[in-house]
C-alpha positions as CSV (number, residue, x, y, z in Angstrom):
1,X,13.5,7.3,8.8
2,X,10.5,9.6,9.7
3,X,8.4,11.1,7.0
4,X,6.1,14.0,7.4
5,X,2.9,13.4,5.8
6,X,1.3,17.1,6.1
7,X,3.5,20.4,5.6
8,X,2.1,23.5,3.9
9,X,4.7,26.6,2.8
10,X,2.7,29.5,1.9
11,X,3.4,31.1,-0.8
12,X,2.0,34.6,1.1
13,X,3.1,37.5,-1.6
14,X,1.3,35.2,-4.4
15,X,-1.8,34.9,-2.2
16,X,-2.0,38.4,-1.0
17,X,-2.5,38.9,-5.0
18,X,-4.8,36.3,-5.7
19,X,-6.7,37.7,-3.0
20,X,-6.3,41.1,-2.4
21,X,-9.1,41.0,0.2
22,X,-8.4,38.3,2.4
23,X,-8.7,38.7,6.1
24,X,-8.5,36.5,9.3
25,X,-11.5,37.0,11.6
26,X,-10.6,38.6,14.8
27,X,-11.1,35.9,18.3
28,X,-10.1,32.2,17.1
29,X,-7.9,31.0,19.6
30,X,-5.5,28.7,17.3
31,X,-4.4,32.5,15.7
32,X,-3.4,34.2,18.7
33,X,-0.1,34.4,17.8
34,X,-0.4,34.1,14.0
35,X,2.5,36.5,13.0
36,X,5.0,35.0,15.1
37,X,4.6,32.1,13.1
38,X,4.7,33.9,9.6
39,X,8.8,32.9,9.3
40,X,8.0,29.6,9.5
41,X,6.6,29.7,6.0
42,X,10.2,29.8,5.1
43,X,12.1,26.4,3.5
44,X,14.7,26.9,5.5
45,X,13.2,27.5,8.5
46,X,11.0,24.3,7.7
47,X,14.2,22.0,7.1
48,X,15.9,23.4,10.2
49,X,13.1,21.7,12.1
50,X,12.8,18.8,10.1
51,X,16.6,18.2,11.1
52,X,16.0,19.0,14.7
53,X,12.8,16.3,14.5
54,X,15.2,13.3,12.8
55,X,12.7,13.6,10.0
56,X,14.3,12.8,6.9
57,X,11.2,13.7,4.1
58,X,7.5,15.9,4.3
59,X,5.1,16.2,2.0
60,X,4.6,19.8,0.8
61,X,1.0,21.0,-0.4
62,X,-0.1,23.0,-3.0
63,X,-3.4,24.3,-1.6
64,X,-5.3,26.0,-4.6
65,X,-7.6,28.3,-2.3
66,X,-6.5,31.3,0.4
67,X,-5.4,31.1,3.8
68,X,-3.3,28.2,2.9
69,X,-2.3,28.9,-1.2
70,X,0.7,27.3,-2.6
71,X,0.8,27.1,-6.1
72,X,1.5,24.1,-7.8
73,X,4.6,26.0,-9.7
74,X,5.9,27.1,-6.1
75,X,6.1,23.9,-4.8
76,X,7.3,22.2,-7.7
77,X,10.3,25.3,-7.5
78,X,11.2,23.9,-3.5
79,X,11.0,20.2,-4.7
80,X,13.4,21.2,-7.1
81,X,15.9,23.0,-4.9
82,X,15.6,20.3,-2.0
83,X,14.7,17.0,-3.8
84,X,15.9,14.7,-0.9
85,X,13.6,16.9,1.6
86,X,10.6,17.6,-0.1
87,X,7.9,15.1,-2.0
88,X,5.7,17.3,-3.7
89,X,1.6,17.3,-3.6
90,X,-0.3,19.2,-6.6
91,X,-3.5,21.0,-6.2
92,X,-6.5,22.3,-8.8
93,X,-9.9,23.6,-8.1
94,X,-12.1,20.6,-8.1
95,X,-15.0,22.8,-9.6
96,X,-13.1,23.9,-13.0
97,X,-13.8,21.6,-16.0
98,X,-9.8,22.2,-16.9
99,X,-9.2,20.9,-13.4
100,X,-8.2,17.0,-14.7
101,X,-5.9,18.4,-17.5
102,X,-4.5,20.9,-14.8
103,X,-3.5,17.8,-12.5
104,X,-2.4,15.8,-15.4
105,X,0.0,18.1,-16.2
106,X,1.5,19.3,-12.5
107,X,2.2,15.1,-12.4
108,X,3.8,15.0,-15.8
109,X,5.6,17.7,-16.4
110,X,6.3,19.0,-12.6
111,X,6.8,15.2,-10.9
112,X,3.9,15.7,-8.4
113,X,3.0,12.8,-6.7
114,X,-0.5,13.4,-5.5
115,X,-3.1,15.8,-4.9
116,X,-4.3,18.1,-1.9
117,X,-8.3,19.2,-1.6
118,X,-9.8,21.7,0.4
119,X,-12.8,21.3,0.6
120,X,-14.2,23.7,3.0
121,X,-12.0,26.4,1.7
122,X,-12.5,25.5,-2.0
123,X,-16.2,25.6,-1.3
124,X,-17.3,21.9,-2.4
125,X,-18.3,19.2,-1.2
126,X,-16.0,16.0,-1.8
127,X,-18.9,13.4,-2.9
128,X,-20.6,15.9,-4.9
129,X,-20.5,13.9,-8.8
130,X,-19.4,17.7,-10.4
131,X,-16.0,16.5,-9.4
132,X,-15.6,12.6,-9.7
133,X,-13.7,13.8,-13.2
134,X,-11.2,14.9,-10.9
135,X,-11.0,11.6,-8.8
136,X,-10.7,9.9,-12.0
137,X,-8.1,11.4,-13.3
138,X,-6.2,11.0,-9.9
139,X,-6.7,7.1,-10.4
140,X,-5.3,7.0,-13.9
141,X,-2.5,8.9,-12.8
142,X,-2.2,6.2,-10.4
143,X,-1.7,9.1,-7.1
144,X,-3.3,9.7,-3.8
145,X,-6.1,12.4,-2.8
146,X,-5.4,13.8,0.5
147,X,-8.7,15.7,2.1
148,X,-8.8,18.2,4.4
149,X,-11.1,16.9,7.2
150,X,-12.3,18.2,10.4
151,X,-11.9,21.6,12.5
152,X,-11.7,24.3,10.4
153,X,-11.0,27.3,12.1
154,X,-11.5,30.2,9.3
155,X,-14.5,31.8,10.6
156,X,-16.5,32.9,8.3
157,X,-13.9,32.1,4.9
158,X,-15.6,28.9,4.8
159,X,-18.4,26.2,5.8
160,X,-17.9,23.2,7.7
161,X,-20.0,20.6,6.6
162,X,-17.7,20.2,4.1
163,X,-15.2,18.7,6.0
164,X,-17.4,16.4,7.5
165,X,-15.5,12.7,7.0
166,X,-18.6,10.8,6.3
167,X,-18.8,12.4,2.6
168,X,-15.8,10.7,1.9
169,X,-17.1,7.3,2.5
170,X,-19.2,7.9,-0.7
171,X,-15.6,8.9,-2.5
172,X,-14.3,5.7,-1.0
173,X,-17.2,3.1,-2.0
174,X,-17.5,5.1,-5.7
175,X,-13.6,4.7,-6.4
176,X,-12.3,2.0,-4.0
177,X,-9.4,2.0,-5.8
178,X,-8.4,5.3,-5.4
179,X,-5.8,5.5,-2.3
180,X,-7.3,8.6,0.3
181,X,-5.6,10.2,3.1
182,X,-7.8,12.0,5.7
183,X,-6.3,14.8,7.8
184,X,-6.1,15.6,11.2
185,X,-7.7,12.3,12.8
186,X,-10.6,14.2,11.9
187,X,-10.3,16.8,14.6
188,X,-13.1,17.6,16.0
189,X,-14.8,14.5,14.0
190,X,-12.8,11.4,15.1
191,X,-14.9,9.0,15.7
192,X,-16.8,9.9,11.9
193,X,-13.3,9.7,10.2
194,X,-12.1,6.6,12.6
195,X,-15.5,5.0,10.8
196,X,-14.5,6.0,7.1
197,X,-10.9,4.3,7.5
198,X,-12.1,1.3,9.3
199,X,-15.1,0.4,6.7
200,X,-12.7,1.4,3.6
201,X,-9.3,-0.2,3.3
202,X,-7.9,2.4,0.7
203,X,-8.8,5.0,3.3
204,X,-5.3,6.1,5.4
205,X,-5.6,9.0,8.4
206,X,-3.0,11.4,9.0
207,X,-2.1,12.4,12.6
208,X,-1.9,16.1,12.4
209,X,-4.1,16.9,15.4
210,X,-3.3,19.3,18.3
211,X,-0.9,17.6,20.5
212,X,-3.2,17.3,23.2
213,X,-5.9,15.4,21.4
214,X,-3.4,13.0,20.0
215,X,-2.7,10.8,23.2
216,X,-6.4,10.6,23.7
217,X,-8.1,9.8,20.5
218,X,-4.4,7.6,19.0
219,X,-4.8,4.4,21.2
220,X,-3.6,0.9,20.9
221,X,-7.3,0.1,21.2
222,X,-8.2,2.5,17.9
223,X,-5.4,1.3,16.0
224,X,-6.1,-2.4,16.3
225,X,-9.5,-2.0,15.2
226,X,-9.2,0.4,12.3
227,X,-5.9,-1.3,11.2
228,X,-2.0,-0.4,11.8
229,X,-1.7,0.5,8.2
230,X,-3.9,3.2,7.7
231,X,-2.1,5.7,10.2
232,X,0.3,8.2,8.7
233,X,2.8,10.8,11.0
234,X,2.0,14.2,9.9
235,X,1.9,17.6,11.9
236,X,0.2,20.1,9.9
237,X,3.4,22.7,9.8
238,X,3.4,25.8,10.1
239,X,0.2,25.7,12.0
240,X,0.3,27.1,15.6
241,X,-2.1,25.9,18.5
242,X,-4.0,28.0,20.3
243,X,-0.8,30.5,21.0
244,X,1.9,27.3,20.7
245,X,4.3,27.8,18.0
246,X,4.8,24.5,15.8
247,X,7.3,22.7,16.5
248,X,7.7,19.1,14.1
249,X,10.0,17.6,17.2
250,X,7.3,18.1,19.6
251,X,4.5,15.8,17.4
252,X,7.5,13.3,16.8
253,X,8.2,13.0,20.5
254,X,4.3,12.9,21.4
255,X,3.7,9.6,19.0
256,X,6.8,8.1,20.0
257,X,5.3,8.7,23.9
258,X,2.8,6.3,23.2
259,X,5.1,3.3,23.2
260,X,3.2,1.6,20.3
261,X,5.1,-1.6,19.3
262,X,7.8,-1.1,17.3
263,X,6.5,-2.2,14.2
264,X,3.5,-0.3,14.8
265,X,5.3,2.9,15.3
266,X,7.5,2.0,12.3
267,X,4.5,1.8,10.2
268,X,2.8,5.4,11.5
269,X,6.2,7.1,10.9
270,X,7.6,6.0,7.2
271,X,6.2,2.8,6.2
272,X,2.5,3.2,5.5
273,X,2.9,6.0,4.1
274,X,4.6,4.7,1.3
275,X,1.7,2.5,0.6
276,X,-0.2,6.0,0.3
277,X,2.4,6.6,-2.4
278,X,2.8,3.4,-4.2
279,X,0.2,1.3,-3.3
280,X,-0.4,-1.9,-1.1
281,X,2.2,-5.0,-2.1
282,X,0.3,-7.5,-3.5
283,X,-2.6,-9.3,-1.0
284,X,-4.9,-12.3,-2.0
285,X,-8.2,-11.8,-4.0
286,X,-11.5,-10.9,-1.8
287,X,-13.2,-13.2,-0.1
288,X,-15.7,-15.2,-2.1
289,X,-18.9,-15.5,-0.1
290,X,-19.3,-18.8,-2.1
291,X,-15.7,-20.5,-1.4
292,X,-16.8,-19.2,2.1
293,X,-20.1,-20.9,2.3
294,X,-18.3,-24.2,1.1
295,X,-15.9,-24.0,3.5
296,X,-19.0,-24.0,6.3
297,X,-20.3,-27.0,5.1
298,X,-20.8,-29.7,7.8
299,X,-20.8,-26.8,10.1
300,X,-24.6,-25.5,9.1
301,X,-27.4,-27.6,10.4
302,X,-28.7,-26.9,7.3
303,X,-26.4,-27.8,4.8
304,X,-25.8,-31.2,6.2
305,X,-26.7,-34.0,4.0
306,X,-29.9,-36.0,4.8
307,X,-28.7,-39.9,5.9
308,X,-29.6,-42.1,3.9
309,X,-31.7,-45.6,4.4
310,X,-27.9,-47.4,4.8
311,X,-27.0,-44.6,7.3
312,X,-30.2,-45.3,9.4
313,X,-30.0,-48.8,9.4
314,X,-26.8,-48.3,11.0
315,X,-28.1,-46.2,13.7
């Protein structure tokens, strides 16, 4: 079973209206051939590749914010008429006060089973406190926050900085409960988001980079380090690459390439990404620095007990 952590269907007449004057700045590379890939944004055309890939699930967003939009109501509508294909992901603009009721009520009443932030196209900054009601309210409901990290090439629709990884290690320490998926393997901030995961163990990475950054940056060396469970498949669909159509098969065959262990491979492709879902099985308590310490007695000069007169007699 492969699941596809990271597909987006835009919902383009609904988004032409919402923003009657959005426009794509002229020179990025990744949208030379942008309409060529606008009939990918159909659910058919989606599934087709998804059967041609072996993968049996994705993820579909709901992006509120252009370039990407999906309403929450449009991709409830697709989970709806595929349920075995489609797991669906709500979104809310993190800056509106009705944002928590909003997200409590795409779970409830529409079955979505996480959320999906922008943050450099919804203009915010994920550690900023304005919107730790909405981070909150993702706990209760007991879901995943997924983050768009990383290269974000919009020109000038947004601002990077806000995709910088490193906010979201104060996310992570503030609500280390709260189970977060980074995007992208932080493309172009690796190393930053490599950190975040590593440091914080409710912190997962998706592997939606371009295909030629993934055999580089997703080594055996990386994944030991930051921890087999924390990497999830994803490819980021429809999303060309620098004039490459997408094609799901083609990020399935790269990480299968890599001839990780089996298990580890297992993990990157369906497993851990149910712990995104549901949550970690059950694992012992913290470690106790005091059981710790007691454990180290005899070991630390320090701690040894003084002999006694008997003791030195003896000597």
């Amino acid at each position: 079973m492969i699941v596809n952590a990271h597909v987006h269907l835009i919902e383009l007449a609904a988004m032409v209206r919402r923003y009657p004057n959005l426009s794509l700045a002229q020179g990025i590379a990744v949208y030379t051939d942008i309409e060529a890939a606008l009939p990918m944004v159909l659910p058919e055309t989606a599934i087709a590749q998804m059967d041609e890939a072996g993968i049996s699930q994705s993820i579909l967003y709901a992006v509120e914010a252009p370039l990407v939009y999906a309403s929450n109501q449009y991709v409830h509508n697709l989970c709806e008429r595929f349920p075995r294909r489609f797991i669906g992901f709500a979104s809310v603009d993190p800056r509106d006060p009705e944002a928590p009721a909003a997200l409590e009520a795409a779970v409830q009443d529409m079955g979505m089973q996480g959320l999906k932030l922008h943050p450099p196209l919804q203009d915010f900054f994920p550690n900023d406190e304005a919107v730790f009601p909405v981070y909150e309210k993702a706990l209760e409901l007991d879901i995943p926050v997924v983050f768009h990290i990383g290269s974000t090439p919009f020109g000038a629709a947004c601002r990077l900085a806000p995709a910088n990884p490193l906010y979201l290690d104060d996310v992570a320490v503030r609500f280390p409960e709260l189970r977060i998926l980074l995007t992208h393997l932080g493309t172009l901030w690796h190393n930053e988001a490599f950190m975040v995961a590593e440091k914080n163990p409710n912190v997962f990475i998706d592997t939606s980079a371009y295909l030629s950054e993934i055999p580089k940056v997703l080594t055996p060396d990386l994944i030991q380090r930051v921890g087999a469970d924390r990497f999830i498949f994803g490819t980021d669909y429809p999303t060309p690459y620098a004039g490459r159509l997408h094609r799901m098969k083609d990020f399935v065959d790269c990480i299968k390439g890599l001839r990780f262990p089996e298990d580890v491979l297992d993990g990157i492709m369906s497993e851990n990404v149910q712990m995104l879902l549901h949550g970690r099985p059950q694992t012992a308590p913290p470690l106790d620095a005091a059981a710790l310490l007691a454990k180290l007695q005899g070991f630390l000069p320090g701690d040894r007990a003084q002999p006694t007169g008997e003791d030195q007699a003896r000597g």
